[in-house]
mmCIF file of the N, C-alpha and C atoms, coordinates in Angstrom:
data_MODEL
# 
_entry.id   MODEL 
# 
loop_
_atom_site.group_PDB 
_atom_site.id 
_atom_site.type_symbol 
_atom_site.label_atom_id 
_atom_site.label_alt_id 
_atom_site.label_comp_id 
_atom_site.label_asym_id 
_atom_site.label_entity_id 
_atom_site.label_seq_id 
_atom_site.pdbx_PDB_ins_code 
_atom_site.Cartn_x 
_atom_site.Cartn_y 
_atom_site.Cartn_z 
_atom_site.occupancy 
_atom_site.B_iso_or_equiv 
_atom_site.pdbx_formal_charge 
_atom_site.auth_seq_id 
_atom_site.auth_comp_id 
_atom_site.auth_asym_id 
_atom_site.auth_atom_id 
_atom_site.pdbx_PDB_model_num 
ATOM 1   N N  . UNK A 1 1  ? 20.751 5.236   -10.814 1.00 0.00 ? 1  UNK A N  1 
ATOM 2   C CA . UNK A 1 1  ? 19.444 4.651   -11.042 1.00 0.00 ? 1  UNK A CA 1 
ATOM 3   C C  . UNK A 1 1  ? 19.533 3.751   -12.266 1.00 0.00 ? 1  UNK A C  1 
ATOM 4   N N  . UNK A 1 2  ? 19.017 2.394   -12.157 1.00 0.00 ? 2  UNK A N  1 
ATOM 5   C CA . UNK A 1 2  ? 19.189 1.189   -13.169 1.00 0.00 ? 2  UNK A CA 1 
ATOM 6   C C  . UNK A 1 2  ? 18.290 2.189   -14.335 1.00 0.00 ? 2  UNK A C  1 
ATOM 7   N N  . UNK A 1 3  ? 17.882 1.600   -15.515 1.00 0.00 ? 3  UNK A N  1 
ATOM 8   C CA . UNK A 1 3  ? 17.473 1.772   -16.584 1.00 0.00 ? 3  UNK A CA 1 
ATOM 9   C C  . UNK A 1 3  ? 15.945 1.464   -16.744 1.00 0.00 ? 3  UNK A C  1 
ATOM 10  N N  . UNK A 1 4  ? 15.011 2.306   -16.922 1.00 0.00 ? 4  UNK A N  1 
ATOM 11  C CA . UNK A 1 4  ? 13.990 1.722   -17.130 1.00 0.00 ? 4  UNK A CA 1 
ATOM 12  C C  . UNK A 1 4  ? 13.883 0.903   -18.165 1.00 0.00 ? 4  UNK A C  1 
ATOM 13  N N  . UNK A 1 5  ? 12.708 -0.656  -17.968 1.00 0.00 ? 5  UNK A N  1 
ATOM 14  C CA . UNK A 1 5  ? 12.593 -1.155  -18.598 1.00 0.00 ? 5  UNK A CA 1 
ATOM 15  C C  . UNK A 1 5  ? 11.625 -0.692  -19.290 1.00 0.00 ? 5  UNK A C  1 
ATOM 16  N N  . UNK A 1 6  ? 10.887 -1.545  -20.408 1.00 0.00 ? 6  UNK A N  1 
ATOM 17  C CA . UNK A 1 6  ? 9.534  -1.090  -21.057 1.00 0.00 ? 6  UNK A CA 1 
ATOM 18  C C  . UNK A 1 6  ? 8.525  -1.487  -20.891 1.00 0.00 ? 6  UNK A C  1 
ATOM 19  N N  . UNK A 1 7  ? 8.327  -2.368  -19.786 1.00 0.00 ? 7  UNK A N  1 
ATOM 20  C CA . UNK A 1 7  ? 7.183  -2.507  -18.723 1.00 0.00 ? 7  UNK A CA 1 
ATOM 21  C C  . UNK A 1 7  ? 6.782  -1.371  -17.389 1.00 0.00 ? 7  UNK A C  1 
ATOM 22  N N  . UNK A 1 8  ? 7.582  -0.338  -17.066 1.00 0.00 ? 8  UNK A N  1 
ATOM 23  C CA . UNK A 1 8  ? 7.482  0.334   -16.305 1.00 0.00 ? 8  UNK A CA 1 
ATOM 24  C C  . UNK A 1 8  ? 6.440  1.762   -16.940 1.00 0.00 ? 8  UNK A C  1 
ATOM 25  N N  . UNK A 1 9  ? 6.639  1.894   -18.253 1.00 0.00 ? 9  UNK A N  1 
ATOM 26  C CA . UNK A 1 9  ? 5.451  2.916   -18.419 1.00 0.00 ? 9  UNK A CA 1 
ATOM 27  C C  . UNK A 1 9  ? 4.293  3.064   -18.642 1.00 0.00 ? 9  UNK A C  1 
ATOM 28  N N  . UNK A 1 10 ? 3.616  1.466   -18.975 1.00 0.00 ? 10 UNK A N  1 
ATOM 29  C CA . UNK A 1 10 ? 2.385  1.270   -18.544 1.00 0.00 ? 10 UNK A CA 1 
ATOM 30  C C  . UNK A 1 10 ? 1.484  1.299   -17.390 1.00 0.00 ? 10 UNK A C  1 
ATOM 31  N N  . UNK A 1 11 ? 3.130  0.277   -16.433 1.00 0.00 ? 11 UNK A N  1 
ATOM 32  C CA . UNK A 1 11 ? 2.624  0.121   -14.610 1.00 0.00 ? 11 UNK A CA 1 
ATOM 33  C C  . UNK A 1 11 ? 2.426  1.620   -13.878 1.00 0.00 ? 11 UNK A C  1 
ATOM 34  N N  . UNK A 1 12 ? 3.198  2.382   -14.783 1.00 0.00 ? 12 UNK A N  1 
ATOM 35  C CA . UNK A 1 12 ? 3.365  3.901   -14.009 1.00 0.00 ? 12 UNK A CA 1 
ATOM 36  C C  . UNK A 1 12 ? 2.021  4.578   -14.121 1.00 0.00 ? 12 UNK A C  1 
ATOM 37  N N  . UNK A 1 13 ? 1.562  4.381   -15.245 1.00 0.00 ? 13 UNK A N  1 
ATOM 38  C CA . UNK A 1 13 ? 0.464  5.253   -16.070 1.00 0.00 ? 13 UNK A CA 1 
ATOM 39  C C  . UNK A 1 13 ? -0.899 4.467   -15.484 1.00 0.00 ? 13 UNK A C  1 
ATOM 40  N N  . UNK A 1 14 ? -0.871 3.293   -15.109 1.00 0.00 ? 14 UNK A N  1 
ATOM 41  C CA . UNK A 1 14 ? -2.044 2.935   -14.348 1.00 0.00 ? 14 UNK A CA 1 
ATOM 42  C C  . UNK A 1 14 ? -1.735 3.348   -12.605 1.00 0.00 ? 14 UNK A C  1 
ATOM 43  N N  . UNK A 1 15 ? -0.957 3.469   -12.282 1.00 0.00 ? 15 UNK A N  1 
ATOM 44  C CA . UNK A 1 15 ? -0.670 3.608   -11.197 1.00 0.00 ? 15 UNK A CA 1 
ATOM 45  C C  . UNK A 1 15 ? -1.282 5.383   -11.099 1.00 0.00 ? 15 UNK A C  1 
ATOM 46  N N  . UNK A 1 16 ? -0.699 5.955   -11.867 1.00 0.00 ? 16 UNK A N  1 
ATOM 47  C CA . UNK A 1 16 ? -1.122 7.312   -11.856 1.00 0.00 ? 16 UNK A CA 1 
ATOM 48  C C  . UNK A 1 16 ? -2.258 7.746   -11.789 1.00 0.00 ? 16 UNK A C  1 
ATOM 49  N N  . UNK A 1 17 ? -3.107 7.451   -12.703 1.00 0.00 ? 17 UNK A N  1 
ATOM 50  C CA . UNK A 1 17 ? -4.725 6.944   -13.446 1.00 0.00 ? 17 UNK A CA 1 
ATOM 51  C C  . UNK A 1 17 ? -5.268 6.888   -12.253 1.00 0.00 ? 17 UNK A C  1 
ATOM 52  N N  . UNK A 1 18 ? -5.138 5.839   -11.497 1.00 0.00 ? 18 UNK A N  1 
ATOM 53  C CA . UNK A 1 18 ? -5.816 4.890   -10.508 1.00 0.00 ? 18 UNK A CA 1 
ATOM 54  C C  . UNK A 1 18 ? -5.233 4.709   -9.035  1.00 0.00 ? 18 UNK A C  1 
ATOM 55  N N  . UNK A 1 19 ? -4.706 6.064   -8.171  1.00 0.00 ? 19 UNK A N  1 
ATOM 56  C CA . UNK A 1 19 ? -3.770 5.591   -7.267  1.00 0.00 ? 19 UNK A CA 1 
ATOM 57  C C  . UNK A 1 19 ? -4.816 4.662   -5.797  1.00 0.00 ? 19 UNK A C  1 
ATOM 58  N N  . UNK A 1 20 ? -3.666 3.691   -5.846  1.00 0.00 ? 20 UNK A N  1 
ATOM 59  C CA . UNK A 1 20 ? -3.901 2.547   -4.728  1.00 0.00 ? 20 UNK A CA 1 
ATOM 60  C C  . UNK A 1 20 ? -4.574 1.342   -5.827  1.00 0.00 ? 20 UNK A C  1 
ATOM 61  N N  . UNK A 1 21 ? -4.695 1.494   -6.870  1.00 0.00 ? 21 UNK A N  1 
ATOM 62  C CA . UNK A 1 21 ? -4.603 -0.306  -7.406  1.00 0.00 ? 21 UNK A CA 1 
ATOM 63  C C  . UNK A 1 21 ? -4.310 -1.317  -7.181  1.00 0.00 ? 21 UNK A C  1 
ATOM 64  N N  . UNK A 1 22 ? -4.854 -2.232  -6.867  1.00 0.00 ? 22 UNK A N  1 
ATOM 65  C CA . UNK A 1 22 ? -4.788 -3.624  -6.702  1.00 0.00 ? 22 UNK A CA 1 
ATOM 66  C C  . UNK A 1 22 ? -3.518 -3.649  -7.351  1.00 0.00 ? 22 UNK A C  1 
ATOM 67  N N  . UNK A 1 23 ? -2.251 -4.977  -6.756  1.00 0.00 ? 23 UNK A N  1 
ATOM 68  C CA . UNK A 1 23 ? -1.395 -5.058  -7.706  1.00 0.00 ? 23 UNK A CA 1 
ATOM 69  C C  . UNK A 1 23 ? -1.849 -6.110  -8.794  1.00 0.00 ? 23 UNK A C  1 
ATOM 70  N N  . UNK A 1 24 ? -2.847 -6.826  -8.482  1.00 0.00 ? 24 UNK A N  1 
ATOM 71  C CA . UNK A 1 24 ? -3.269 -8.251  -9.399  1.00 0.00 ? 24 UNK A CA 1 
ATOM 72  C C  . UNK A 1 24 ? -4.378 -6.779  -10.208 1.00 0.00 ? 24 UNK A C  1 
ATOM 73  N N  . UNK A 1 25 ? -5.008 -5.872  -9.804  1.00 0.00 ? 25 UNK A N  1 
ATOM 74  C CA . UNK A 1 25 ? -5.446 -5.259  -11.014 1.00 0.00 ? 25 UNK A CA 1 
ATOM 75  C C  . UNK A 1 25 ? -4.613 -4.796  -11.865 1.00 0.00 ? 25 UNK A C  1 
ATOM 76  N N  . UNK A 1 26 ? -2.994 -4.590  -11.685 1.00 0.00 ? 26 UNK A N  1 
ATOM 77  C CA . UNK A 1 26 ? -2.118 -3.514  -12.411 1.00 0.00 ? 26 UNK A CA 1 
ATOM 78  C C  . UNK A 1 26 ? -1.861 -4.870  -13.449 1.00 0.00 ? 26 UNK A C  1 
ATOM 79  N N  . UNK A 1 27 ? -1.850 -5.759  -12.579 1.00 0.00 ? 27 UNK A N  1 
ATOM 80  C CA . UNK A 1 27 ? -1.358 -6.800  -13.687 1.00 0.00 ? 27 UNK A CA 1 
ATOM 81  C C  . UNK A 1 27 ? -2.844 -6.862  -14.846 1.00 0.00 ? 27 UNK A C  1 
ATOM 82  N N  . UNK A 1 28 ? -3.663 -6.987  -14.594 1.00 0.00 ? 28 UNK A N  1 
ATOM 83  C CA . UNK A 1 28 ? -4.787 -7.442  -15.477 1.00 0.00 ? 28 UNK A CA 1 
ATOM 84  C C  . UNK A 1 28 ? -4.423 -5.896  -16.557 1.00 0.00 ? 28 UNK A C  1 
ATOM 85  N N  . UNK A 1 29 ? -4.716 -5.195  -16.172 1.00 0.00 ? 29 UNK A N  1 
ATOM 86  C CA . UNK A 1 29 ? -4.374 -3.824  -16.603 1.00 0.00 ? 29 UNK A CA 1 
ATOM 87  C C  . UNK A 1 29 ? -3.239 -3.654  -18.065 1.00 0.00 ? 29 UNK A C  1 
ATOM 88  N N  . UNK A 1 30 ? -2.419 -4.738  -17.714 1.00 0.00 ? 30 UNK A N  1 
ATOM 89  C CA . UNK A 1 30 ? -1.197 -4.379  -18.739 1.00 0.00 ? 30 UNK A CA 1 
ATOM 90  C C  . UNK A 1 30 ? -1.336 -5.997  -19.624 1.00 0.00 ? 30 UNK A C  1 
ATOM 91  N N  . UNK A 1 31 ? -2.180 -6.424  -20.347 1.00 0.00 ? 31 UNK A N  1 
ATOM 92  C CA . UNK A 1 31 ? -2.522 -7.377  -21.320 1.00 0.00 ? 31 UNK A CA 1 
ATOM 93  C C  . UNK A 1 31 ? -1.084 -7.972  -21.581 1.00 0.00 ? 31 UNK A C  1 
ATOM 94  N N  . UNK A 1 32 ? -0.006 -6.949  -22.178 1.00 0.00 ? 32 UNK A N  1 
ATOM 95  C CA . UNK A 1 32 ? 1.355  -7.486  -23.020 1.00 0.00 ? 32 UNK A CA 1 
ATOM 96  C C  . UNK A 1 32 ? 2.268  -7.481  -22.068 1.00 0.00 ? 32 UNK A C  1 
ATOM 97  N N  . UNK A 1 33 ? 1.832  -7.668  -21.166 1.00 0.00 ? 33 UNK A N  1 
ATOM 98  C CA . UNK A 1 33 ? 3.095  -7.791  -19.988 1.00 0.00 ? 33 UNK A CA 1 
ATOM 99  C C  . UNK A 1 33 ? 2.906  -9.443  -19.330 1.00 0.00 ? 33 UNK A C  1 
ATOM 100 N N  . UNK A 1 34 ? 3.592  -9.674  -18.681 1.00 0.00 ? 34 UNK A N  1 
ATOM 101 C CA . UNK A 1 34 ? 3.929  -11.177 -18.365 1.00 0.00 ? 34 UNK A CA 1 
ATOM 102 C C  . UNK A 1 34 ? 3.239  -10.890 -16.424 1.00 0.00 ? 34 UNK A C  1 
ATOM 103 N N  . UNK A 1 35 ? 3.281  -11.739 -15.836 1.00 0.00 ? 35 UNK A N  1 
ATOM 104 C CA . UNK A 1 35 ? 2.743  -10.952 -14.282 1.00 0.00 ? 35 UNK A CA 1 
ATOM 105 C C  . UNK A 1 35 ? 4.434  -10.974 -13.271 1.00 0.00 ? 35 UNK A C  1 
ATOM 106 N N  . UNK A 1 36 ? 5.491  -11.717 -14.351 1.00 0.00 ? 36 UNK A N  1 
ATOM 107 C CA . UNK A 1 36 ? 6.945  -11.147 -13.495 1.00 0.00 ? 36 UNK A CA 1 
ATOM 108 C C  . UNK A 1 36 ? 7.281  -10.052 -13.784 1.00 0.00 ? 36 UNK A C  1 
ATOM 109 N N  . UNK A 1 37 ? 6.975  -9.637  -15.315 1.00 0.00 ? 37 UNK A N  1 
ATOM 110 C CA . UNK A 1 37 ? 7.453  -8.229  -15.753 1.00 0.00 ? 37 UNK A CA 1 
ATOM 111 C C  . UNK A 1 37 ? 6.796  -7.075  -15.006 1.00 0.00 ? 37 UNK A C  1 
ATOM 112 N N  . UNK A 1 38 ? 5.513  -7.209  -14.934 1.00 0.00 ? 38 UNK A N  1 
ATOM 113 C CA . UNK A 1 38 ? 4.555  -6.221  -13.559 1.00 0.00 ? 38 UNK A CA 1 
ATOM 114 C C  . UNK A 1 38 ? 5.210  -6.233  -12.186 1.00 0.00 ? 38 UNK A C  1 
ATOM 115 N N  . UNK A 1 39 ? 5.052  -7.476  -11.795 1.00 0.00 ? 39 UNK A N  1 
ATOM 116 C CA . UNK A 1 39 ? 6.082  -7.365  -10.518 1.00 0.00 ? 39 UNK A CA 1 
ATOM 117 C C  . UNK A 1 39 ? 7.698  -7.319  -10.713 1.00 0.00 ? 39 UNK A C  1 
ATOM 118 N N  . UNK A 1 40 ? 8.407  -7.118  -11.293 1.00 0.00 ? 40 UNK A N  1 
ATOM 119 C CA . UNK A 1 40 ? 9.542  -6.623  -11.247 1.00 0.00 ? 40 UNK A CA 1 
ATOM 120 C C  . UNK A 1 40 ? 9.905  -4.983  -11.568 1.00 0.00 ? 40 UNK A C  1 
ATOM 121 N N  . UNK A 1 41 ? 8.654  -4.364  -12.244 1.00 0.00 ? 41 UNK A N  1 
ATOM 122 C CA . UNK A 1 41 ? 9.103  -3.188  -12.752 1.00 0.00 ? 41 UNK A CA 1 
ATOM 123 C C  . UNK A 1 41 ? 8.640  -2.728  -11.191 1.00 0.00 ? 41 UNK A C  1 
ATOM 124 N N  . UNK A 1 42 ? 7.419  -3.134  -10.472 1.00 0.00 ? 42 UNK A N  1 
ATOM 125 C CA . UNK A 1 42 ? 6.690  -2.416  -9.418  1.00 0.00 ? 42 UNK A CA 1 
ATOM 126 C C  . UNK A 1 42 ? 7.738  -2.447  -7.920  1.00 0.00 ? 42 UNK A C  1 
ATOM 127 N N  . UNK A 1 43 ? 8.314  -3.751  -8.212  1.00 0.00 ? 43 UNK A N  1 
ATOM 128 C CA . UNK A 1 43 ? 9.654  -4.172  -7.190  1.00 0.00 ? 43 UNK A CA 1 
ATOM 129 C C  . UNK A 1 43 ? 10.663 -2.939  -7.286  1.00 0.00 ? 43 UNK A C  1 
ATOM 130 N N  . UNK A 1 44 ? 11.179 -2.821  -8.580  1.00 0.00 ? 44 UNK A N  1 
ATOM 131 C CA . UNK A 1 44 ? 12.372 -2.191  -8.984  1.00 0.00 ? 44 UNK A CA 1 
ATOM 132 C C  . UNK A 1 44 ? 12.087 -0.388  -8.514  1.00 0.00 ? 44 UNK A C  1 
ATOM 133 N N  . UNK A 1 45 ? 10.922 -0.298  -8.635  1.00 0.00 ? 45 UNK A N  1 
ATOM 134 C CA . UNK A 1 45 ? 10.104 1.443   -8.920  1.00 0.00 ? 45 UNK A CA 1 
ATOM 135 C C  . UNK A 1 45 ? 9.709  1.652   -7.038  1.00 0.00 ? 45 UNK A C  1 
ATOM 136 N N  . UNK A 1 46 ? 9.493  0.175   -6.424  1.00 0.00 ? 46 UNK A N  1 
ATOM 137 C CA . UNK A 1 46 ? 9.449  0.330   -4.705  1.00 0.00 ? 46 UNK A CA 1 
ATOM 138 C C  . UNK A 1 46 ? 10.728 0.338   -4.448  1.00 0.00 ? 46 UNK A C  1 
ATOM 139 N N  . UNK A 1 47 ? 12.304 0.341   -4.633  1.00 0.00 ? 47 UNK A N  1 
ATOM 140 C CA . UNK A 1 47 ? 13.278 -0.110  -4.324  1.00 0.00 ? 47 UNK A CA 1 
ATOM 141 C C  . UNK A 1 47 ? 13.981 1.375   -4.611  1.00 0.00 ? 47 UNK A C  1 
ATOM 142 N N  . UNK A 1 48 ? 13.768 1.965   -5.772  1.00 0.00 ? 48 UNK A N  1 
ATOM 143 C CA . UNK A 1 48 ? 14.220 3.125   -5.930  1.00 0.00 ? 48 UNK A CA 1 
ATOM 144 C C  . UNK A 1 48 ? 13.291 4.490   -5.473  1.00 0.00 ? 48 UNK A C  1 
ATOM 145 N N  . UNK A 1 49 ? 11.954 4.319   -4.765  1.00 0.00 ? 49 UNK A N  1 
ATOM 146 C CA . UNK A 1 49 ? 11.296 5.014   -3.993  1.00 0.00 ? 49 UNK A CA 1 
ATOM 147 C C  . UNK A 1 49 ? 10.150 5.819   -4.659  1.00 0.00 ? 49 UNK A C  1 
ATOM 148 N N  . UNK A 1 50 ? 10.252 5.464   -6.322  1.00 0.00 ? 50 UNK A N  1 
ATOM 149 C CA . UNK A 1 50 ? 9.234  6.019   -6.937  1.00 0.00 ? 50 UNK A CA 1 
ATOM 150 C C  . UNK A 1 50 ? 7.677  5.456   -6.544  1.00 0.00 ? 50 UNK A C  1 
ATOM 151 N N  . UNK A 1 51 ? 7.119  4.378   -5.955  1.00 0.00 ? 51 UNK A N  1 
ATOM 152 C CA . UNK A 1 51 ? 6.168  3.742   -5.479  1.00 0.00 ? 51 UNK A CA 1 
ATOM 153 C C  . UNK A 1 51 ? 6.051  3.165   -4.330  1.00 0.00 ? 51 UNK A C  1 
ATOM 154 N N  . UNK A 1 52 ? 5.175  2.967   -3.318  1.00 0.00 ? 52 UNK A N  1 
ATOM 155 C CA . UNK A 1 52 ? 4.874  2.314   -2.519  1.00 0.00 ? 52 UNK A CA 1 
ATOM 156 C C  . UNK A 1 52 ? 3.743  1.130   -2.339  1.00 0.00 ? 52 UNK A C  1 
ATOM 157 N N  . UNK A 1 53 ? 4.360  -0.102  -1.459  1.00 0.00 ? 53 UNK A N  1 
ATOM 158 C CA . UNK A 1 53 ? 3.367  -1.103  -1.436  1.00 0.00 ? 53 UNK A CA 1 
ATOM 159 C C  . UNK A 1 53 ? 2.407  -0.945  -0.677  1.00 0.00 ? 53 UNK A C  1 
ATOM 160 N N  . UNK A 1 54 ? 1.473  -0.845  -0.391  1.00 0.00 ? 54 UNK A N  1 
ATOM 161 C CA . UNK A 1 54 ? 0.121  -0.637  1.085   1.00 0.00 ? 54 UNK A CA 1 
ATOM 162 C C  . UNK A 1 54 ? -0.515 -2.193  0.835   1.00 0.00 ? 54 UNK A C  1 
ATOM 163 N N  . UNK A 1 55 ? 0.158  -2.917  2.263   1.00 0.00 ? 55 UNK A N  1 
ATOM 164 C CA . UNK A 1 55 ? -0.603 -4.628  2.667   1.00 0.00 ? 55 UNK A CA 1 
ATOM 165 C C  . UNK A 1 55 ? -2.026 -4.010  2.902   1.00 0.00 ? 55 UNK A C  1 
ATOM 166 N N  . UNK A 1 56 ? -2.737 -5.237  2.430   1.00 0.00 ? 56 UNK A N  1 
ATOM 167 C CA . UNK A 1 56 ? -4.571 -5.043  2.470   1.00 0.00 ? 56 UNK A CA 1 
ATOM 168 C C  . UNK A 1 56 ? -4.352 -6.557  3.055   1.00 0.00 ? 56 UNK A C  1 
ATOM 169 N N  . UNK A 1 57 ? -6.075 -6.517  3.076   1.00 0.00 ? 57 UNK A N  1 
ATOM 170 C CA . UNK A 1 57 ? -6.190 -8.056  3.545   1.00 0.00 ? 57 UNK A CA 1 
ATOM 171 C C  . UNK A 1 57 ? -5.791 -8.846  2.980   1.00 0.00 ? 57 UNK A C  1 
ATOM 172 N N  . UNK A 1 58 ? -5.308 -10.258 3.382   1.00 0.00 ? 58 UNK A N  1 
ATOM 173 C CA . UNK A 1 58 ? -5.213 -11.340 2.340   1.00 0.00 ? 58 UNK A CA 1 
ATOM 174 C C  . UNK A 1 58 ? -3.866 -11.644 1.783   1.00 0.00 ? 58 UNK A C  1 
ATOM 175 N N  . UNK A 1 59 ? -3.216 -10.600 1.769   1.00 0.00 ? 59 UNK A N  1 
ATOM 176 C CA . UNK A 1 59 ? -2.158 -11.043 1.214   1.00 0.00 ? 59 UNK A CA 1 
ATOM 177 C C  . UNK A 1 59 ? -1.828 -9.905  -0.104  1.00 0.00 ? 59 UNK A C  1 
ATOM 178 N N  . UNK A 1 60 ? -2.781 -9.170  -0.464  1.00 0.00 ? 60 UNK A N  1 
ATOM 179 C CA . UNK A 1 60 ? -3.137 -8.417  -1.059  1.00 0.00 ? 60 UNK A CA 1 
ATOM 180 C C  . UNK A 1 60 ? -2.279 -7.182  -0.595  1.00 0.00 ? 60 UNK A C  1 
ATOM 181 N N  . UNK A 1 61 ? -1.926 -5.954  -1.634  1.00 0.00 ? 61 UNK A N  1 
ATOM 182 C CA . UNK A 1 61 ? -1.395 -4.985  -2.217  1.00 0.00 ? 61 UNK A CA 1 
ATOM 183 C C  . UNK A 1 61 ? -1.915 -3.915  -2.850  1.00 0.00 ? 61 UNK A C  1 
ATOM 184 N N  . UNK A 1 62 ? -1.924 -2.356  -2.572  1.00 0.00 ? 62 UNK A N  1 
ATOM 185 C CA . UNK A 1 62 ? -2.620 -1.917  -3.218  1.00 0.00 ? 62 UNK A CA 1 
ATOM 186 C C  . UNK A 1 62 ? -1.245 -0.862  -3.632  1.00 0.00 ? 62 UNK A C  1 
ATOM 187 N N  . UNK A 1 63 ? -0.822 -0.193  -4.693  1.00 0.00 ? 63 UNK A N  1 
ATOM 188 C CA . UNK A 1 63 ? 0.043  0.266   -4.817  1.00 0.00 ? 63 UNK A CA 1 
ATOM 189 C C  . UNK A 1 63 ? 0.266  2.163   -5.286  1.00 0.00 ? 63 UNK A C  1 
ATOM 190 N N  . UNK A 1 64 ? 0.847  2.726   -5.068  1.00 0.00 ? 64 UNK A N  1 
ATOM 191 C CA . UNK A 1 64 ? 0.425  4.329   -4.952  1.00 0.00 ? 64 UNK A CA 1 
ATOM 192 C C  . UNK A 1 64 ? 2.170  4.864   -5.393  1.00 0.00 ? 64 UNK A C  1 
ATOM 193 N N  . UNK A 1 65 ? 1.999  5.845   -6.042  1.00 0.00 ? 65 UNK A N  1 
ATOM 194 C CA . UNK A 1 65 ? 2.890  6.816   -6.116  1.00 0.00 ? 65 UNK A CA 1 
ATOM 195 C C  . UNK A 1 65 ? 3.138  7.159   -4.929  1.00 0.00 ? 65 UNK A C  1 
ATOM 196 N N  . UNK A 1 66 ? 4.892  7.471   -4.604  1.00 0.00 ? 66 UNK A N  1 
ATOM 197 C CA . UNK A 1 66 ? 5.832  7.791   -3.325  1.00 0.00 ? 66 UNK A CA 1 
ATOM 198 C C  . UNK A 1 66 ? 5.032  9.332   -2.572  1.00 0.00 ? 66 UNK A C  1 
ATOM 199 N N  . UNK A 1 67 ? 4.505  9.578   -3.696  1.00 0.00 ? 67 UNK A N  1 
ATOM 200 C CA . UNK A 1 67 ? 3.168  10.961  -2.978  1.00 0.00 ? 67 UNK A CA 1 
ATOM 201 C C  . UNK A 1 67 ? 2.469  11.265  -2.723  1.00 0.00 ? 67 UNK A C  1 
ATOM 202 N N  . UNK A 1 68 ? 1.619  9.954   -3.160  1.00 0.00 ? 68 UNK A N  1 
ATOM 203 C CA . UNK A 1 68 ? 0.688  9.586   -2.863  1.00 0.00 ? 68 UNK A CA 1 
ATOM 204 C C  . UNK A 1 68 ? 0.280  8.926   -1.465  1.00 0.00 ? 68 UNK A C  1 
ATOM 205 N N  . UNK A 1 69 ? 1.134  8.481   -0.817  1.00 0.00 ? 69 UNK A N  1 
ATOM 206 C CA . UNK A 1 69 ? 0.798  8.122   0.268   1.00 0.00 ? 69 UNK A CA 1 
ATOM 207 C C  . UNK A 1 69 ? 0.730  8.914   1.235   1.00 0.00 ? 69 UNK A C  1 
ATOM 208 N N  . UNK A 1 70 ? 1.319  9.954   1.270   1.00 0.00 ? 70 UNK A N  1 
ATOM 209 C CA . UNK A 1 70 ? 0.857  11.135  2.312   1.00 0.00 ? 70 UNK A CA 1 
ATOM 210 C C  . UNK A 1 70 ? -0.642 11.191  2.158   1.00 0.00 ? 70 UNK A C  1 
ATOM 211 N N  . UNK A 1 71 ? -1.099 11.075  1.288   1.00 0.00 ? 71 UNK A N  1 
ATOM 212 C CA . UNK A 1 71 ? -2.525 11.020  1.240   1.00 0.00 ? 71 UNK A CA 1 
ATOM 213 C C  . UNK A 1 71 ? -3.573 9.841   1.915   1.00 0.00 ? 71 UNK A C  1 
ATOM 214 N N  . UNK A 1 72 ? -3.284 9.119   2.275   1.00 0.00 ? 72 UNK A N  1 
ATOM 215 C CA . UNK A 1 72 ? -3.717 7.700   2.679   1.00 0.00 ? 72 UNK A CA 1 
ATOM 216 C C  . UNK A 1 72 ? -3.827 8.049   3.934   1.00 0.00 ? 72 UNK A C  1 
ATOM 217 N N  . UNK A 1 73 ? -5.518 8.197   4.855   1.00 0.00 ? 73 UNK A N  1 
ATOM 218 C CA . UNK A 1 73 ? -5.206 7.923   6.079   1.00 0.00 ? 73 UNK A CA 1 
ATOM 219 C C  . UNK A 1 73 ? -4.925 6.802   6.550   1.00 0.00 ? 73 UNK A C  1 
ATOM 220 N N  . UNK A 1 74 ? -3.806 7.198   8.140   1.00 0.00 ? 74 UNK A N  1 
ATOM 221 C CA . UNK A 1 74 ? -3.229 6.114   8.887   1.00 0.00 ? 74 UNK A CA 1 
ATOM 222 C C  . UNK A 1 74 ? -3.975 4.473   8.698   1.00 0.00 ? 74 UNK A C  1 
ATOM 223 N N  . UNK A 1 75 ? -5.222 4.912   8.994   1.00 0.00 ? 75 UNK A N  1 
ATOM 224 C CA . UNK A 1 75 ? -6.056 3.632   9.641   1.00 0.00 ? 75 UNK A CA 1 
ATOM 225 C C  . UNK A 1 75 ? -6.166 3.242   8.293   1.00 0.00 ? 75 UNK A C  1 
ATOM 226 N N  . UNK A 1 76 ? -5.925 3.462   6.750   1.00 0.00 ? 76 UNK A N  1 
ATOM 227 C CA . UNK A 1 76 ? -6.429 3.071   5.597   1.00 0.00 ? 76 UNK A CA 1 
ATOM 228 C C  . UNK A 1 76 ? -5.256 2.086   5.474   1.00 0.00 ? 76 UNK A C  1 
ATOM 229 N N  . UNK A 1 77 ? -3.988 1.865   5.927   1.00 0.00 ? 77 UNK A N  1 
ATOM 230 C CA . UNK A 1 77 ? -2.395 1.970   5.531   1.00 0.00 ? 77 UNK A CA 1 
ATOM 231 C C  . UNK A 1 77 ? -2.628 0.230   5.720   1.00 0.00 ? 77 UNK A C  1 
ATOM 232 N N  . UNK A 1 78 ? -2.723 -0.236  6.622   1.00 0.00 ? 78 UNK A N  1 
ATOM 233 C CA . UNK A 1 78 ? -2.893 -2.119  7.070   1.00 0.00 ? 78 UNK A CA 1 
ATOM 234 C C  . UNK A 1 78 ? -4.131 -2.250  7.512   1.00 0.00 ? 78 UNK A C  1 
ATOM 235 N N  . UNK A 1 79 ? -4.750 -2.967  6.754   1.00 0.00 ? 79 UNK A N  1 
ATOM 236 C CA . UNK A 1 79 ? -6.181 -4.053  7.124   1.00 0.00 ? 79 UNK A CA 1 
ATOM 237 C C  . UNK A 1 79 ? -5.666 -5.109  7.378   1.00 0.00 ? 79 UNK A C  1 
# 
């Protein structure tokens, strides 16, 4: 497992807080973060299985802990 960076324990801690966040809210969410550093820690944390992406309308993302999604009904999963 790569190294966490120091953008990942903010994204984690809102993610936790708030499961299924907007990913453009996670970004608003983290002020001192850049919006590549949000999406790369959230990339890196979907890649190693700690998070999952859920497509919404639009183009849109809502994002959840890897345990969280057992929780998500089916029909909630793609709009």
């Amino acid at each position: 497992m790569p190294p966490y960076s120091t953008a990942d324990h903010p994204v984690l801690e809102i993610i936790i807080r708030s499961p299924g966040t907007a990913f453009d809210e996670v970004v608003l969410q983290c002020p001192d973060l850049t919006w590549n550093q949000v999406f790369t820690a959230i990339d890196r944390l979907n890649r190693e299985g700690a998070v999952t992406l859920t497509p919404k309308k639009g183009g849109h993302y809502s994002v959840h802990m890897a345990d969280q999604v057992s929780l998500i009904p089916p029909s909630a999963k793609i709009m």
